[in-house]
MDTraj code that builds the backbone (N, CA, C; nanometers):
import mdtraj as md
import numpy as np

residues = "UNK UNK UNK UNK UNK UNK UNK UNK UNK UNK UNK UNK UNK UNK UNK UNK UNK UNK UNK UNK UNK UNK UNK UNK UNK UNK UNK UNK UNK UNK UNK UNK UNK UNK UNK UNK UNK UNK UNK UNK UNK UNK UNK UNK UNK UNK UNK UNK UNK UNK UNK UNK UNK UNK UNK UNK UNK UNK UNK UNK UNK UNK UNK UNK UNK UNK UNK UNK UNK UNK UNK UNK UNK UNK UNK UNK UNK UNK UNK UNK UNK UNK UNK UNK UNK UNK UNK UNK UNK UNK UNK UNK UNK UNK UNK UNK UNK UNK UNK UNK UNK UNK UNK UNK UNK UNK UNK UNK UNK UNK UNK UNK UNK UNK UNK UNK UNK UNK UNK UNK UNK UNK UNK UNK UNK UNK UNK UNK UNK UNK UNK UNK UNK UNK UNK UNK UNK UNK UNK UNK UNK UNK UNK UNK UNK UNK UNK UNK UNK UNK UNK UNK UNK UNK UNK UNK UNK UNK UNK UNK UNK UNK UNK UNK UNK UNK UNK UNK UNK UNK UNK UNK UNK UNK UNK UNK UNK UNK UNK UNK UNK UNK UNK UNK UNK UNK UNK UNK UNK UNK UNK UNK UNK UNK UNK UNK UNK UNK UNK UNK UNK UNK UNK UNK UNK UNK".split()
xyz = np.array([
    [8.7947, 4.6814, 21.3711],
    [8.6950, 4.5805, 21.4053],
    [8.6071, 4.6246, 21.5231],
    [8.6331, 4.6935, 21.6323],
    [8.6322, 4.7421, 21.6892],
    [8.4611, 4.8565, 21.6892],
    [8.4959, 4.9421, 21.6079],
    [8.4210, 4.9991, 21.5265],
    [8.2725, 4.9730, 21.4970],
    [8.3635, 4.8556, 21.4092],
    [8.2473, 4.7609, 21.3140],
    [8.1228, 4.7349, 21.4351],
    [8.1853, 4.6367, 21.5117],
    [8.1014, 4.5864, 21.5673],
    [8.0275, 4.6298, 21.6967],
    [8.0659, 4.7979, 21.6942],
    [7.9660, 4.8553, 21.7898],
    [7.8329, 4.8802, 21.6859],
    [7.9126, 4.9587, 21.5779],
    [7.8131, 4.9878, 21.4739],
    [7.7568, 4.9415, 21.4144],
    [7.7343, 4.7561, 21.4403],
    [7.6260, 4.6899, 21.4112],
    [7.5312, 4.6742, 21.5480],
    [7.6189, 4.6553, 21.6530],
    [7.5251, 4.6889, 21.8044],
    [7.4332, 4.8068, 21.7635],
    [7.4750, 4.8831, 21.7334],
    [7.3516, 5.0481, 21.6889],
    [7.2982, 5.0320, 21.6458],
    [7.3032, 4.9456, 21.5069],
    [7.1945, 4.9401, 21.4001],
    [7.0870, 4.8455, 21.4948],
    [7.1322, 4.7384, 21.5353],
    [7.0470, 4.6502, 21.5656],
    [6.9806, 4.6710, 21.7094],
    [6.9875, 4.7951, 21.7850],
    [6.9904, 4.8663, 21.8754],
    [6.8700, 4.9317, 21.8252],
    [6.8792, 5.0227, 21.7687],
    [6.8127, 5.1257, 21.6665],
    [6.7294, 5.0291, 21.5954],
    [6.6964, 4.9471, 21.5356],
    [6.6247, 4.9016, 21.4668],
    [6.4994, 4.7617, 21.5705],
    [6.5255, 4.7902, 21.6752],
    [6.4179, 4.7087, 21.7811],
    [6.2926, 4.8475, 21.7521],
    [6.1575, 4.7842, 21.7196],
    [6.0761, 4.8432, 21.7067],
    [5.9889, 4.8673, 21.8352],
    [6.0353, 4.9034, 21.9381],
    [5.9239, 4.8890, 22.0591],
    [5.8357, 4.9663, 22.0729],
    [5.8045, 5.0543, 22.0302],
    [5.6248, 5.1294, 22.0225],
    [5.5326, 5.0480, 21.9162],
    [5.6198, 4.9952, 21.8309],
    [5.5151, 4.9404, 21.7254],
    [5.5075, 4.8082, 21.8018],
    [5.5962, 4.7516, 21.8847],
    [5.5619, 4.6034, 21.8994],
    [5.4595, 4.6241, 22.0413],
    [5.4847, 4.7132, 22.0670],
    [5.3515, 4.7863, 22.2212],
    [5.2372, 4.7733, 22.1946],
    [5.2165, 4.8396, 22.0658],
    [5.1352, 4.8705, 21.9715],
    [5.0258, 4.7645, 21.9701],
    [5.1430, 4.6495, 21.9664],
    [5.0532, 4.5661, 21.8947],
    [5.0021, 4.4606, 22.0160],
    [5.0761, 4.4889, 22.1251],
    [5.0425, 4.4126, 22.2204],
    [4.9179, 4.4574, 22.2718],
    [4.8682, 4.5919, 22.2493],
    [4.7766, 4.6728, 22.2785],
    [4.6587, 4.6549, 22.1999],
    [4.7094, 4.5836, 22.1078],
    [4.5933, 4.5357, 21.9752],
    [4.5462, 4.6625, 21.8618],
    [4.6798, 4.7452, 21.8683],
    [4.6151, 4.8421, 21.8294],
    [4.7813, 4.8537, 21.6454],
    [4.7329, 4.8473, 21.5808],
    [4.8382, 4.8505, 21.4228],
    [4.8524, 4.9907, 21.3995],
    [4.9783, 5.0503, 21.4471],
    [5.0502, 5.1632, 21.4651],
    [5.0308, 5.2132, 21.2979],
    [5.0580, 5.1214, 21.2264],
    [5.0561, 5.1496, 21.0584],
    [4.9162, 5.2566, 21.0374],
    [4.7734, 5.2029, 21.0944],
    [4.6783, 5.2529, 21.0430],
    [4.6357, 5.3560, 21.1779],
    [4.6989, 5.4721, 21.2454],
    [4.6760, 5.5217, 21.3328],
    [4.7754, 5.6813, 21.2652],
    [4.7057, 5.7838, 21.2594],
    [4.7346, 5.8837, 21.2712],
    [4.8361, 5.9039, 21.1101],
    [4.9356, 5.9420, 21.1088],
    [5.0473, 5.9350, 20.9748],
    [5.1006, 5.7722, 20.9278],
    [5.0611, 5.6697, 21.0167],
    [5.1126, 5.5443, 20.9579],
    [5.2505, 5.5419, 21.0125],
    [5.2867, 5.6310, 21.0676],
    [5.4240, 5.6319, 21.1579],
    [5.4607, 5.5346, 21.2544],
    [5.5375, 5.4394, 21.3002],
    [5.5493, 5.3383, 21.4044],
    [5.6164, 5.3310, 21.4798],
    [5.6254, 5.4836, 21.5812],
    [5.6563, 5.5397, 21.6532],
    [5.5445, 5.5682, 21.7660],
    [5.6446, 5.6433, 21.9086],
    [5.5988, 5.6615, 22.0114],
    [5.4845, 5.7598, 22.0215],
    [5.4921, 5.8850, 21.9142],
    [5.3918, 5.9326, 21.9129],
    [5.2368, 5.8943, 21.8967],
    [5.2858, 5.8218, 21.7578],
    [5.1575, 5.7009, 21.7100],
    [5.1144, 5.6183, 21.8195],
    [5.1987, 5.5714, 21.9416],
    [5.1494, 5.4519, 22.0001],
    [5.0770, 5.5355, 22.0877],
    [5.1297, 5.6736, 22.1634],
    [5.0195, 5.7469, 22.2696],
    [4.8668, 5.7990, 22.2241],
    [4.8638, 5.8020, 22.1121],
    [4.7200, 5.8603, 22.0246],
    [4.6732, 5.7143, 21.9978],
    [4.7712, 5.6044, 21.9604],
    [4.6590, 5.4713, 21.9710],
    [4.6331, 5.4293, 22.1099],
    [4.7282, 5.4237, 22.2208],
    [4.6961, 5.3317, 22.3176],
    [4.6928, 5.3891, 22.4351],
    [4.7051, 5.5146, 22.4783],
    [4.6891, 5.6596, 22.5898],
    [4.8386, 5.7013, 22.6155],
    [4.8438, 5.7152, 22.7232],
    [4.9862, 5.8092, 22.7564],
    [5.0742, 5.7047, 22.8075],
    [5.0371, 5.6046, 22.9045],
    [5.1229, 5.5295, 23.0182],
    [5.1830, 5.4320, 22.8868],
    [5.1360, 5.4273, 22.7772],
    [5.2102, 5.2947, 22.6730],
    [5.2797, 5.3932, 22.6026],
    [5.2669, 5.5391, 22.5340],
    [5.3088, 5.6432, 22.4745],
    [5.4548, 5.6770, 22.5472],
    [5.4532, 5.6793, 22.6840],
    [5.5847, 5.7601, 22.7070],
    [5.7056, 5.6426, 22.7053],
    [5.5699, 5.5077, 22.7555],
    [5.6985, 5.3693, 22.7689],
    [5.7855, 5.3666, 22.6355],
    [5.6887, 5.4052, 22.5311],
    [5.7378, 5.4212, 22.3732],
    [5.8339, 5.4999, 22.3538],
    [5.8388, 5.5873, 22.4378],
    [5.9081, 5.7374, 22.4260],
    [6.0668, 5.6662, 22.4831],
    [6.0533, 5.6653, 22.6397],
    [6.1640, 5.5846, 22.6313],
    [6.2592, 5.5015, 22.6093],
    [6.1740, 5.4325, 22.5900],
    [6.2264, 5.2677, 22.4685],
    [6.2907, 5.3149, 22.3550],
    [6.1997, 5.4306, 22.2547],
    [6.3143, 5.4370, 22.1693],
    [6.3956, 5.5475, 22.1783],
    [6.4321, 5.6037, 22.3451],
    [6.5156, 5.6887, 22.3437],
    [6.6442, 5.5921, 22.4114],
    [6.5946, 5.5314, 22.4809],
    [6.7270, 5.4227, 22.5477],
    [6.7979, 5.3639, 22.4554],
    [6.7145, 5.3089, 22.3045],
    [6.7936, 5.2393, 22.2518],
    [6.9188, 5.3147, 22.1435],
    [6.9265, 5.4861, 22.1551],
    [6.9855, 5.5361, 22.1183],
    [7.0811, 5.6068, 22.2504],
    [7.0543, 5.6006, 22.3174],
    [7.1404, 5.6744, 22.4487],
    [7.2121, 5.5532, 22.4830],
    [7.1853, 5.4707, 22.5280],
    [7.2127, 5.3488, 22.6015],
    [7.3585, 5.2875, 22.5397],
    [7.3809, 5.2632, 22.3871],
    [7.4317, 5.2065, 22.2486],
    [7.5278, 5.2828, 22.3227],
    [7.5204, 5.3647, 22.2747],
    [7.6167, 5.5379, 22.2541],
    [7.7069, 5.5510, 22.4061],
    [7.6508, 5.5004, 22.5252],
    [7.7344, 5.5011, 22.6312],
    [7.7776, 5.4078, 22.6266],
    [7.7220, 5.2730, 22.5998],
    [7.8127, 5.1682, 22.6055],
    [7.9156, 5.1938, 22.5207],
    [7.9024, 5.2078, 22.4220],
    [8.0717, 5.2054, 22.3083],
    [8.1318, 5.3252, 22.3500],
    [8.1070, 5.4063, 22.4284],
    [8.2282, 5.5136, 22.4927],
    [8.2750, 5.4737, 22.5862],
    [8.2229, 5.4214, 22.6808],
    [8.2318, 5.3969, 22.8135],
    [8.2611, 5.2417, 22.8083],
    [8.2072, 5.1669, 22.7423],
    [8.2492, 4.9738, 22.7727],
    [8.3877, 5.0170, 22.6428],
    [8.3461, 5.0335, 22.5251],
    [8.4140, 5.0303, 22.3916],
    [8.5667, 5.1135, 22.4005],
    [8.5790, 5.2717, 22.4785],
    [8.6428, 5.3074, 22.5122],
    [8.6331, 5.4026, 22.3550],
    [8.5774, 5.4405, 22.2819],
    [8.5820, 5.5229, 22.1248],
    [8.5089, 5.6395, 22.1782],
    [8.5700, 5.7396, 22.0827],
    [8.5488, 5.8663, 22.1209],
    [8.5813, 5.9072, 21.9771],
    [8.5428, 6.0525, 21.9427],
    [8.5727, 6.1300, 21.8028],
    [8.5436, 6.0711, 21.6791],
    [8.5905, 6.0821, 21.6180],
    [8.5475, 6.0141, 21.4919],
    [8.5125, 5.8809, 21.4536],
    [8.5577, 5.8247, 21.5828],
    [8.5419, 5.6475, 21.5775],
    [8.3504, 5.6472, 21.5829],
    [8.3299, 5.7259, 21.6602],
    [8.1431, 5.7682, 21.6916],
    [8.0498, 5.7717, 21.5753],
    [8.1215, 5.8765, 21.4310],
    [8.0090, 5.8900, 21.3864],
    [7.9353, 5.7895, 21.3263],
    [7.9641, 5.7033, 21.2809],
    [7.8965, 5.5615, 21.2243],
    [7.8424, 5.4772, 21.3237],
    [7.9222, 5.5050, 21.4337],
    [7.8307, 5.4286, 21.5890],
    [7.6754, 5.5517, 21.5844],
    [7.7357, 5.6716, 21.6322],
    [7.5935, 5.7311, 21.6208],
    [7.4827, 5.8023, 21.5697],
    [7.5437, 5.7326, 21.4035],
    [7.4191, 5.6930, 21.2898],
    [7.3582, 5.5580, 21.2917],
    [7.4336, 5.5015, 21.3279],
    [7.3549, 5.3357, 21.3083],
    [7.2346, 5.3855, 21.3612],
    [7.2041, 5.3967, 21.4993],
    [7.0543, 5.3486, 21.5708],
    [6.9474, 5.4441, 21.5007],
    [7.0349, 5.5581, 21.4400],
    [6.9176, 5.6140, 21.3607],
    [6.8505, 5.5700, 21.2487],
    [6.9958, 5.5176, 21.1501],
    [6.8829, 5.4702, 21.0451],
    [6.8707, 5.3284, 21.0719],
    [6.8861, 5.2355, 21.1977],
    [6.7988, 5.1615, 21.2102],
    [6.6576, 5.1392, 21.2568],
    [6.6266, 5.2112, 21.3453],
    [6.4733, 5.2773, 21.3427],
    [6.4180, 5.3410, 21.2070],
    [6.4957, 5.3661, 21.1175],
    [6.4239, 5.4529, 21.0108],
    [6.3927, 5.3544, 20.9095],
    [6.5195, 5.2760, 20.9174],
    [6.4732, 5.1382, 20.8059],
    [6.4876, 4.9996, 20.8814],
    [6.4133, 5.0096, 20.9683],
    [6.4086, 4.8689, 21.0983],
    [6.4183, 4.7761, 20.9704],
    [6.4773, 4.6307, 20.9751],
    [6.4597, 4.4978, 20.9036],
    [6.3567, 4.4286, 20.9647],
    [6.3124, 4.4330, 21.0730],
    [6.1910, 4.4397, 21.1447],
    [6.1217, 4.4771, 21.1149],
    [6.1001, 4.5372, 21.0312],
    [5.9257, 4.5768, 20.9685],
    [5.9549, 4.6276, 20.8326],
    [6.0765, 4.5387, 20.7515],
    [6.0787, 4.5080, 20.6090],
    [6.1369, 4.6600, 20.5753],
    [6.2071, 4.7188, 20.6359],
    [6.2645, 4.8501, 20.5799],
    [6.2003, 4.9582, 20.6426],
    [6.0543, 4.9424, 20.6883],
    [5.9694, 5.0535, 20.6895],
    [5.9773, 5.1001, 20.8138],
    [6.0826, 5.1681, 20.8716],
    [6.0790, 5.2387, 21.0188],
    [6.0272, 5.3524, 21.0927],
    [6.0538, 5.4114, 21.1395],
    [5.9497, 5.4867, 21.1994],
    [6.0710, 5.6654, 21.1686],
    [6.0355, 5.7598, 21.1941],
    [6.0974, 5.8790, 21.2091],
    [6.1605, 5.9370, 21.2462],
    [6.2117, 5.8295, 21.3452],
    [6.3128, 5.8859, 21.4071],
    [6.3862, 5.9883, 21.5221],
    [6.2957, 6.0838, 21.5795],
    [6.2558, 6.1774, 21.6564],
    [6.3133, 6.1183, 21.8214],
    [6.2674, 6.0282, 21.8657],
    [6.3185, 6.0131, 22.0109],
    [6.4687, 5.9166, 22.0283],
    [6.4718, 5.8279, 21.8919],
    [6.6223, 5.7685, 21.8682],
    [6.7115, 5.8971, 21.8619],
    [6.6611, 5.9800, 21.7967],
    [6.7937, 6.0739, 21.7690],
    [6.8087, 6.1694, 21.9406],
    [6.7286, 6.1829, 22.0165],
    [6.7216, 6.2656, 22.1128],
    [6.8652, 6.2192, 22.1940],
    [6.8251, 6.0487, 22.2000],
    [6.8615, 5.9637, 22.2540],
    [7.0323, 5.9383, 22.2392],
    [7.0929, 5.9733, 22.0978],
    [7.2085, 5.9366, 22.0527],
    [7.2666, 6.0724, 22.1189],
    [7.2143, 6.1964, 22.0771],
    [7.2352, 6.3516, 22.1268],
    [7.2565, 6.3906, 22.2904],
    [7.1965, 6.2682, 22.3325],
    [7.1712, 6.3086, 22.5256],
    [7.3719, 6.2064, 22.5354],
    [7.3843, 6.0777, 22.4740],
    [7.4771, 6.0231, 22.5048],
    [7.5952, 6.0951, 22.4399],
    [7.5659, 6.1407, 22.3504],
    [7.6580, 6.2497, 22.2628],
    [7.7896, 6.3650, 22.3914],
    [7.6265, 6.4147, 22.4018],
    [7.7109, 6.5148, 22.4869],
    [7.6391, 6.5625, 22.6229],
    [7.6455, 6.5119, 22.6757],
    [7.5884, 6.4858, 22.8335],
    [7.4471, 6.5310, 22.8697],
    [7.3556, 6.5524, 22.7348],
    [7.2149, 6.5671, 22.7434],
    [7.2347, 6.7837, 22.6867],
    [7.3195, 6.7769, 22.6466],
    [7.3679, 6.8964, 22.5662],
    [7.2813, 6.9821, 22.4883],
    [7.2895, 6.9169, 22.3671],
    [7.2586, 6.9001, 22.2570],
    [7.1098, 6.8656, 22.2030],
    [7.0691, 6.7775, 22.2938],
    [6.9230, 6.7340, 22.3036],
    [6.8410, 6.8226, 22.3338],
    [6.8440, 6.8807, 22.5045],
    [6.8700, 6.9904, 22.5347],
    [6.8032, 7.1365, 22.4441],
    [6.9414, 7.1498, 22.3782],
    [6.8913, 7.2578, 22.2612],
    [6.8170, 7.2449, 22.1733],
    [6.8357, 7.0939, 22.0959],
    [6.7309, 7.0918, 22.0343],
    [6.5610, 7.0262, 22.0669],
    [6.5292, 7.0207, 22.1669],
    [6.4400, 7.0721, 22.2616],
    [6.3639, 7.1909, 22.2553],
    [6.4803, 7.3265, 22.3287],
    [6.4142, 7.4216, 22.3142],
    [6.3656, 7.4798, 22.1844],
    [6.4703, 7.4665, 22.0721],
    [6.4352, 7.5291, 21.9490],
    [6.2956, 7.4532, 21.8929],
    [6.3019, 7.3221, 21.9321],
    [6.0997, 7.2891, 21.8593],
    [6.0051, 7.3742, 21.9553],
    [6.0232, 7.3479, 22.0733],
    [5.9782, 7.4237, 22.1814],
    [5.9052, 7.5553, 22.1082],
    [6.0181, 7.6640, 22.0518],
    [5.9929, 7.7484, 22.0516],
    [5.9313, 7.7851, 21.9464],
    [5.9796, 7.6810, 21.8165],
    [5.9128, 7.6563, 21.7308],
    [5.7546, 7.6375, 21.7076],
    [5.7423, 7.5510, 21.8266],
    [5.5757, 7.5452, 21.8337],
    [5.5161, 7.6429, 21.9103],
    [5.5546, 7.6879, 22.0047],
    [5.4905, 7.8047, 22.0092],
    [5.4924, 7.8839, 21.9281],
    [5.5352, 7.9215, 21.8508],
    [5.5006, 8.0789, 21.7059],
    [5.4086, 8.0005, 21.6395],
    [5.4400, 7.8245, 21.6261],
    [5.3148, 7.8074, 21.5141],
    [5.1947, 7.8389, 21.5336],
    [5.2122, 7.8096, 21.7162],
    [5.0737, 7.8442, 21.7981],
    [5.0019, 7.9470, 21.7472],
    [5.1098, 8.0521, 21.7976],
    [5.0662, 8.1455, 21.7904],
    [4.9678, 8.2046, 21.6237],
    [5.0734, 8.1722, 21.5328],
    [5.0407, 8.1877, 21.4221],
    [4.9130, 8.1325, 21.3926],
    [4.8812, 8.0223, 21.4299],
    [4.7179, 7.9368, 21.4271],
    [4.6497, 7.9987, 21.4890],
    [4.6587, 8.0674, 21.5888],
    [4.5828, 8.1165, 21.6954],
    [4.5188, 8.0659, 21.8074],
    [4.6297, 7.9180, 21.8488],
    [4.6128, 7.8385, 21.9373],
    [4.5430, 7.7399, 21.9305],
    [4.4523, 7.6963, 21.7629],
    [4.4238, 7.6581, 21.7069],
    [4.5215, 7.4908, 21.6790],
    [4.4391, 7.3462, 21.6491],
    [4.5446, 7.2592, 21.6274],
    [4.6318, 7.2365, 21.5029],
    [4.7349, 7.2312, 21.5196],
    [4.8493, 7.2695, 21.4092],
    [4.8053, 7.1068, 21.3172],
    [4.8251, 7.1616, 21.2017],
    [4.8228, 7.0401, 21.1477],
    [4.9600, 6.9450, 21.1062],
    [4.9278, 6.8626, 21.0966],
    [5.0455, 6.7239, 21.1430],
    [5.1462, 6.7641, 21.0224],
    [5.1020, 6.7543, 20.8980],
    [5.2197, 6.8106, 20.7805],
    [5.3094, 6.9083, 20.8492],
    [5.2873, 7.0451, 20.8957],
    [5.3334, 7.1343, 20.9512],
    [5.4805, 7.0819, 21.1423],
    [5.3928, 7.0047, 21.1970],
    [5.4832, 6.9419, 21.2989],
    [5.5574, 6.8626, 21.2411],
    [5.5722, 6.8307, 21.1078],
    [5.6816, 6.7761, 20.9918],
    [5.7730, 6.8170, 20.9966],
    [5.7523, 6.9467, 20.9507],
    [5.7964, 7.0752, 20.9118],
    [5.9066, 7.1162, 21.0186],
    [5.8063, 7.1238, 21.1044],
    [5.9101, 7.1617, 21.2374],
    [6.0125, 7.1221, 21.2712],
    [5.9876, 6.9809, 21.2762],
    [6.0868, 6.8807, 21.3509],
    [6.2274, 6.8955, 21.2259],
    [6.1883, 6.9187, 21.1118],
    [6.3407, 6.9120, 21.0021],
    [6.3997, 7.0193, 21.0146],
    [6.2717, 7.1797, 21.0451],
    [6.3947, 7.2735, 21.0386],
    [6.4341, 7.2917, 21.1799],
    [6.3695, 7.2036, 21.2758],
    [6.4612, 7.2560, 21.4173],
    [6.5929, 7.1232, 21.3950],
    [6.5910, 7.0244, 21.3458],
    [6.7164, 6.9658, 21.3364],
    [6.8111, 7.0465, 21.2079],
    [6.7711, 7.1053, 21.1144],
    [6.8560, 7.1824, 21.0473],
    [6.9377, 7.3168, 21.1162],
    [6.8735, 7.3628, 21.2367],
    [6.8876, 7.4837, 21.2928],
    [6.9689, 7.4293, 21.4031],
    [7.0026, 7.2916, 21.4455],
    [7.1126, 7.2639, 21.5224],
    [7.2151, 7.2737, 21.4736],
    [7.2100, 7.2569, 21.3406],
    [7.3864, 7.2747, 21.3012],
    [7.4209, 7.4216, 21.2883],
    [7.3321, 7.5294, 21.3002],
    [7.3974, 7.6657, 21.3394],
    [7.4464, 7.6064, 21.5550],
    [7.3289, 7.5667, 21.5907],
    [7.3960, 7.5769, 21.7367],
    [7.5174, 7.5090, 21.7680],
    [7.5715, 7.3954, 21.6806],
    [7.6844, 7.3322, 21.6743],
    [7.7899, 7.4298, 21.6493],
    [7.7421, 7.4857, 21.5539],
    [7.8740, 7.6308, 21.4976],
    [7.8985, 7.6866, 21.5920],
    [7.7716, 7.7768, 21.6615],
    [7.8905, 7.8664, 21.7337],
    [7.9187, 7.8105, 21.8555],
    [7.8567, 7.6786, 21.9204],
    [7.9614, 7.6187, 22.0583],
    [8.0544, 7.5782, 22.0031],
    [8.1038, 7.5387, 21.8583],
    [8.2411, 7.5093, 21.8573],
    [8.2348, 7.3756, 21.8632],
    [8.1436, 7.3221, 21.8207],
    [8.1446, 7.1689, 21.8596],
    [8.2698, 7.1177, 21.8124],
    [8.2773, 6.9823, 21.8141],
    [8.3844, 6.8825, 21.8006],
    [8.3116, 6.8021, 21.6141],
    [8.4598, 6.8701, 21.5556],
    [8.4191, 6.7974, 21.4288],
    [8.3638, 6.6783, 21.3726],
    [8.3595, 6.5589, 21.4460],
    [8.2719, 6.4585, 21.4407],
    [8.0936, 6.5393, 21.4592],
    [8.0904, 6.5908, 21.5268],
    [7.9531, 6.5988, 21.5914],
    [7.8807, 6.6524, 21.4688],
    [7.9530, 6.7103, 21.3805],
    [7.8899, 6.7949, 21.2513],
    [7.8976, 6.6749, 21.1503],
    [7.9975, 6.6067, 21.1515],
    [7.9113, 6.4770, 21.0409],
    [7.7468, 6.3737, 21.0899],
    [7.8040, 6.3469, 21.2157],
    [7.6568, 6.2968, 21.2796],
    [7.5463, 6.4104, 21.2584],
    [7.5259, 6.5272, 21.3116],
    [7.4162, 6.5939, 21.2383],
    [7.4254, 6.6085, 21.1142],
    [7.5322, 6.5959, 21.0289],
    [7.4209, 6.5776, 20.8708],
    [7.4057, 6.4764, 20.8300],
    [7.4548, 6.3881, 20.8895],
    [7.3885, 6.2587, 20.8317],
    [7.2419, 6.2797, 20.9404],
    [7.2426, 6.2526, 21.0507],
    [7.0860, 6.2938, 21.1032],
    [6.9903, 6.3470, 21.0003],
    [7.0521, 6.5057, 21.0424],
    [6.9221, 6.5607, 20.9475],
    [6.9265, 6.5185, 20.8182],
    [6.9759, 6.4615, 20.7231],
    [6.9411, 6.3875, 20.5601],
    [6.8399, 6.2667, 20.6497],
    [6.8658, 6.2047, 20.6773],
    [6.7671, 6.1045, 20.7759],
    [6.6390, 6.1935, 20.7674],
    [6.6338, 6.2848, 20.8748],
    [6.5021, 6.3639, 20.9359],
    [6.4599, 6.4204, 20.7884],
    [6.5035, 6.4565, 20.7058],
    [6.4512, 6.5082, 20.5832],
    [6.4066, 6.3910, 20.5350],
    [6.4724, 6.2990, 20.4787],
    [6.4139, 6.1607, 20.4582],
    [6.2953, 6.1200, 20.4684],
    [6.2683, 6.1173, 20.5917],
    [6.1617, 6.0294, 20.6339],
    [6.0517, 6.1470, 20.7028],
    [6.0838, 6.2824, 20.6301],
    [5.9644, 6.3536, 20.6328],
    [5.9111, 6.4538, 20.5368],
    [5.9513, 6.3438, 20.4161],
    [5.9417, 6.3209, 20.2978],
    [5.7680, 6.4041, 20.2431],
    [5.7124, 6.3740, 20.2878],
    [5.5735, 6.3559, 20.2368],
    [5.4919, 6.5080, 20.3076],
    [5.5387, 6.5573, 20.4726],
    [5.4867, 6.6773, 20.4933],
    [5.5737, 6.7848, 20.4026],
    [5.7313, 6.7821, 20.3538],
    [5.7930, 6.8543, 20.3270],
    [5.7225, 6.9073, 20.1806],
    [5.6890, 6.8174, 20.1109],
    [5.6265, 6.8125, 19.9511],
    [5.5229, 6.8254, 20.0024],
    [5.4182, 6.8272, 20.0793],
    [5.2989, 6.9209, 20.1524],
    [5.2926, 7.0315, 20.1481],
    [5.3589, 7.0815, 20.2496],
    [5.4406, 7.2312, 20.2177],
    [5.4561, 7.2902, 20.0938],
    [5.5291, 7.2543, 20.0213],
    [5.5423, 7.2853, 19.8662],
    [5.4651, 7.3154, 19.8018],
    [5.3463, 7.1750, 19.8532],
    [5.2430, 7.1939, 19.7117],
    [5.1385, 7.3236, 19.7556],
    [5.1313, 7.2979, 19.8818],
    [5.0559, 7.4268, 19.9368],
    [5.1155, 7.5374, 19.8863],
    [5.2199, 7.5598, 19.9099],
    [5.2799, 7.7403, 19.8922],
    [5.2727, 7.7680, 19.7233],
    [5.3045, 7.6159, 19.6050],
    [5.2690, 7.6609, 19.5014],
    [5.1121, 7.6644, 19.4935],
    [5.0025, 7.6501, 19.5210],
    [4.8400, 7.6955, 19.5189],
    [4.8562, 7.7939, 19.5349],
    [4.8819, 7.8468, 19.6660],
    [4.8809, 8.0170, 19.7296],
    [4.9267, 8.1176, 19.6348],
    [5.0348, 8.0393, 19.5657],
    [5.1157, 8.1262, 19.4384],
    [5.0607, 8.1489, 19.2961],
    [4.9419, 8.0103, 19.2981],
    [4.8536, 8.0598, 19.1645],
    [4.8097, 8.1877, 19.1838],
    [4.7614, 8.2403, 19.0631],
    [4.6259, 8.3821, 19.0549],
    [4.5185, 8.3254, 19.0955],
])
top = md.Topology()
chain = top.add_chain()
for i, resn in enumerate(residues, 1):
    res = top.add_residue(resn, chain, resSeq=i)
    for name in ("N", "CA", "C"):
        top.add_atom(name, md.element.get_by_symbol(name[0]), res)
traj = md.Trajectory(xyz[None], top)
């Protein structure tokens, strides 16, 4: 029971929409701004930076925050976690707050990863987009990357954490929470991934 009812605290944790409800306080409908995404990114390109990062945090607290309380108030650790720290993800991804349609997920998950393992993990996967975007840079020629492509990124730098999980040896829970994550992050980046695709099959015509 125990369990249960952190892991509805997460969902319903995870599923508070606060960049989109910023959004809107700002007068600005996160839906029709940039990818339709209703997220923190979306809210700094609709409403400037000082409402963008509040976004940023908001939906990183509501995944860090969850995640210490049920270790630290809840007293669960190991396997009791991984369903605690999936909830807040796919409740941002399928908020009931905005009829299923959630946002991507990107700073919830940072957020579950920093409470995970003492800002670890986040951390790494950090540097690997990091580094990620720089080659795209480079590859563009410093040129602006297009948004399908920062899709792109964000799935294979969460796919490329579960090599960094391997060789620290993580703790076997931590490898079910990243694949349920990344099926999430693939999920709901659905539409640049089949971008990708359709592009590389053109290139492949004669």
């Amino acid at each position: 029971m125990t369990v249960l009812f952190w892991t509805l605290c997460a969902f319903v944790s995870g599923s508070l929409m606060f960049s989109y409800w910023l959004g809107r306080l700002a007068r600005h409908n996160l839906r029709s701004v940039g990818d339709g995404n209703p997220g923190a990114l979306n809210l700094w390109q609709a409403a400037g930076y000082r409402l963008g990062l509040a976004g940023i945090v908001l939906d990183f607290g509501k995944g860090y925050g969850i995640l210490l309380a049920a270790r630290h108030l809840g007293g669960l650790e190991g396997y009791a976690l991984i369903p605690i720290g999936l909830a807040p993800i796919v409740g941002h991804a399928f908020s009931p707050f905005l009829k299923g349609r959630g946002g991507k997920a990107i700073a919830v998950t940072f957020g579950v990863w920093s409470a995970l393992s003492r800002f670890e993990v986040s951390l790494a996967l950090a540097i690997i987009l990091a580094i990620s975007q720089l080659v795209m840079k480079i590859v563009h020629k410093w040129k602006p990357i297009p948004s399908q492509i920062d899709g792109q990124q964000v799935v294979l730098g969460v796919l490329l954490l579960g090599v960094y999980l391997l060789v620290r040896g993580a703790p076997a829970a931590w490898f079910w929470i990243w694949a349920g994550n990344a099926a999430l992050i693939v999920v709901k980046h659905q539409r640049e991934l089949r971008a990708g695709i359709g592009k590389k099959k053109e290139e492949a015509q004669p």
